[in-house]
C-alpha positions in Angstrom: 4.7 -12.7 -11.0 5.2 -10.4 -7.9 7.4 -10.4 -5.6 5.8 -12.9 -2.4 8.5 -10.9 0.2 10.2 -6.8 -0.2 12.3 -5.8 2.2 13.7 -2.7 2.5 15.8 -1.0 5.4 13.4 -0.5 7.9 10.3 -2.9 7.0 9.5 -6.5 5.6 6.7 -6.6 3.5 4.9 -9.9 3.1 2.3 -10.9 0.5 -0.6 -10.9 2.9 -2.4 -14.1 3.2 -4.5 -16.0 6.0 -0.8 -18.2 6.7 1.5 -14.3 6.9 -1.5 -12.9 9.2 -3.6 -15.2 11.1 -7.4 -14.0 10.3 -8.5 -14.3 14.5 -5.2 -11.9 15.0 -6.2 -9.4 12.0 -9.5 -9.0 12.8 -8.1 -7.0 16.1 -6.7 -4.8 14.1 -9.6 -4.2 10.9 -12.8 -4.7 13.1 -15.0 -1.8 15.1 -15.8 -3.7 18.1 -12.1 -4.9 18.5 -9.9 -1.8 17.7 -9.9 1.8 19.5 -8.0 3.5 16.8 -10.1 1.7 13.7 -12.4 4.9 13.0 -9.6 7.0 13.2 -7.5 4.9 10.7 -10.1 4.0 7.9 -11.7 8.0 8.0 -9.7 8.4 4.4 -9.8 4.9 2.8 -12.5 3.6 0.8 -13.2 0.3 2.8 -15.0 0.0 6.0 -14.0 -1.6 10.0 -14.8 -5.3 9.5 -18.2 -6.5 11.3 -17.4 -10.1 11.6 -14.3 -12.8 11.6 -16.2 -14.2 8.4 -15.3 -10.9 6.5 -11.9 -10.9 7.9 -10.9 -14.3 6.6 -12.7 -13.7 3.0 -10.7 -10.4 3.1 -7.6 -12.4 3.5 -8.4 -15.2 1.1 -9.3 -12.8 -1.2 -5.8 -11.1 -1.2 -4.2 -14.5 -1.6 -6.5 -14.6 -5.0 -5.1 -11.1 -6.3 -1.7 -12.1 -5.8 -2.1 -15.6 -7.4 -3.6 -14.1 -10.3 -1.5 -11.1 -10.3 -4.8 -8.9 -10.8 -3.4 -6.7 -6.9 -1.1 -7.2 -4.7 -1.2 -6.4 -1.0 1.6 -6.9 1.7 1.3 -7.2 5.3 3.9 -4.4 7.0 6.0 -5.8 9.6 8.5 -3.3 11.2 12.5 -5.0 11.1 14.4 -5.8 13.9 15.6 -2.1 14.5 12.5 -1.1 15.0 10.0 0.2 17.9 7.1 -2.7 17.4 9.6 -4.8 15.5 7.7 -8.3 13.9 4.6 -6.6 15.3 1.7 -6.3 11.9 1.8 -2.6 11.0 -0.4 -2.3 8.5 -0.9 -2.9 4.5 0.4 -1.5 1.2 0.4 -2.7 -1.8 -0.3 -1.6 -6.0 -3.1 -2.5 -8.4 -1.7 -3.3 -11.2 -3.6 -1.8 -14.6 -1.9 -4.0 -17.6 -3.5 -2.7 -20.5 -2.5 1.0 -19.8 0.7 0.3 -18.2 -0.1 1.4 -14.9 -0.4 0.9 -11.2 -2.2 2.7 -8.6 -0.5 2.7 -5.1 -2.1 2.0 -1.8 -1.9 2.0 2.1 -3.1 1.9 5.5 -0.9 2.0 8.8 -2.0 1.3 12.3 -2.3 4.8 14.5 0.8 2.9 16.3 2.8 3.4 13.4 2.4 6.8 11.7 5.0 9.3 11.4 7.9 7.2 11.0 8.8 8.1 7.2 7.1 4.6 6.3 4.9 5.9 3.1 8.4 6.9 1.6 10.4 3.9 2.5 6.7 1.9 1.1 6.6 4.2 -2.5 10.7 3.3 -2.8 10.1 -0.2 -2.8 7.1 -0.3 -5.0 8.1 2.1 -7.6 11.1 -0.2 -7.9 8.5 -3.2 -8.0 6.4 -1.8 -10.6 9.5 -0.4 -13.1 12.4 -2.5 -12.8 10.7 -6.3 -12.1 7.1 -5.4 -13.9 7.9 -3.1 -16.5 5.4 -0.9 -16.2 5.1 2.8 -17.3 3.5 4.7 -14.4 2.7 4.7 -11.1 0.1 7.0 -9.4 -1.6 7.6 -6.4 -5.0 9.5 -5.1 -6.0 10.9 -1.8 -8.6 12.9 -0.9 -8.3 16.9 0.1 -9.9 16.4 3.4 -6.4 13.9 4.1 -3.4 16.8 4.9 -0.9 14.3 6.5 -0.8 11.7 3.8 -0.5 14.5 1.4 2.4 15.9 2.8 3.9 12.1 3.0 3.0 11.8 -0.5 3.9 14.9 -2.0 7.7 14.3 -0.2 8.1 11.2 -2.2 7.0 12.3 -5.5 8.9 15.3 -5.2 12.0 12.9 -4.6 11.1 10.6 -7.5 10.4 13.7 -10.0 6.9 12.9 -10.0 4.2 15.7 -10.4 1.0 16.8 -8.8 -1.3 15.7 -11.8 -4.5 18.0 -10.3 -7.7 17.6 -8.3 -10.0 15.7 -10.1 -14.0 15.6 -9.3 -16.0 12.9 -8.1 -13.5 10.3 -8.6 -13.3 7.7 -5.8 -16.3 6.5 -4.4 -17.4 5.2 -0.5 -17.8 1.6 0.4 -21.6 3.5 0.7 -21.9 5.3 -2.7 -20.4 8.7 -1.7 -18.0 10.3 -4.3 -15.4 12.7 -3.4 -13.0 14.6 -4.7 -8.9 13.5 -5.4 -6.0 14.5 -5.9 -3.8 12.8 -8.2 0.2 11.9 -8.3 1.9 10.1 -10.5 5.8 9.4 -11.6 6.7 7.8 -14.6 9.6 5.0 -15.0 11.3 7.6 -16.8 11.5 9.8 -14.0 12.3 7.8 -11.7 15.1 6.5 -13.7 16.3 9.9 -14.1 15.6 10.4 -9.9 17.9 7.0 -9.0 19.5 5.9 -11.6 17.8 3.1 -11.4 19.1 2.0 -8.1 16.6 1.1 -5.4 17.1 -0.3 -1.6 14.4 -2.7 -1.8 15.8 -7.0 -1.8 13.4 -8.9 -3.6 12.9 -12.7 -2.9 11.2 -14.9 -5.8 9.3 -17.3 -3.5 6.4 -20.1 -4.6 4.3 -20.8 -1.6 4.4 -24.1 -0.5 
């Protein structure tokens, strides 16, 4: 049901799985004792560095599972072949899809290598056309806490350009990997709007691909 590849100008997403990302290679990018810029990276996201090679390949097995079942999808972010770091694993992104209320909830995490090159936008593009046009969902939304100014700004720029709307700060929403609730703002943009915002046109190529 989802799209297994998206590609849009500047990135290739793949549906992340131990055969797109090899788990010894990942876990030098998600574990503490193997990354410098980890802490920094995962300060606003709800998971935690990975401890162990274990947790890194029943992360990635566990992805495979979403995708299969079409229950979440997460893609591996590979820079294309115009880019700095081109082929090099940039990160993950990726929507949880919420059938019954016709929804999906957007999410993503970029190496410290990659930030500030406009790729939340390019991301948000691709998957708002994803979740409207090939799933035919109503809305699309995302959350991030106060404390996280840059990805506001990044997010706020995309919604703006998709006619979306600041939806408000809502209390005690998300919740730590170790039981700490914070605070969240909330964006969203209906299909509507972004019908209205492009027409329905949309950059991303979508490939249709069974795994072997």
């Amino acid at each position: 049901m989802f799209p297994d590849e998206i590609v849009t100008p500047r990135l290739r997403l793949r549906a992340l799985s131990r055969e797109v990302v090899d788990p010894v290679d990942a876990y030098d990018y998600f574990a503490a004792s193997r990354s410098d810029t980890i802490e920094e990276e995962t300060k606003y996201v709800t998971w935690n560095p990975h401890q162990t090679p274990k947790e890194e390949y029943d992360f990635l097995k566990q992805a495979e599972k979403g995708h299969e079942k079409a229950e979440n999808a997460i893609y591996a972010i590979f820079p294309r072949e115009s880019e700095d770091g081109a082929g090099e694993f940039a990160g993950t992104a990726g929507f949880a899809p919420e059938w019954d209320t016709r929804r999906a909830v957007f999410g993503m995490w970029l190496r410290k290598k990659f930030w500030g090159r406009g790729y939340s936008g390019e991301r948000a593009a691709a998957l708002f056309a994803t979740v409207f046009d090939v799933l035919d969902l109503e809305l699309a939304y995302v959350q991030v806490v106060p404390e996280n100014e840059k990805s506001i700004r990044a997010i706020e720029k995309y919604i703006n350009r998709f006619g979306g709307q600041h939806d408000g700060l809502f209390r005690n929403v998300s919740v730590d990997v170790d039981g700490t609730p914070h605070d969240v703002h909330t964006y969203s943009v209906t299909r509507e709007q972004w019908e209205d915002a492009t027409g329905g046109e949309y950059d991303a190529e979508f490939r249709w691909e069974d795994r072997e």
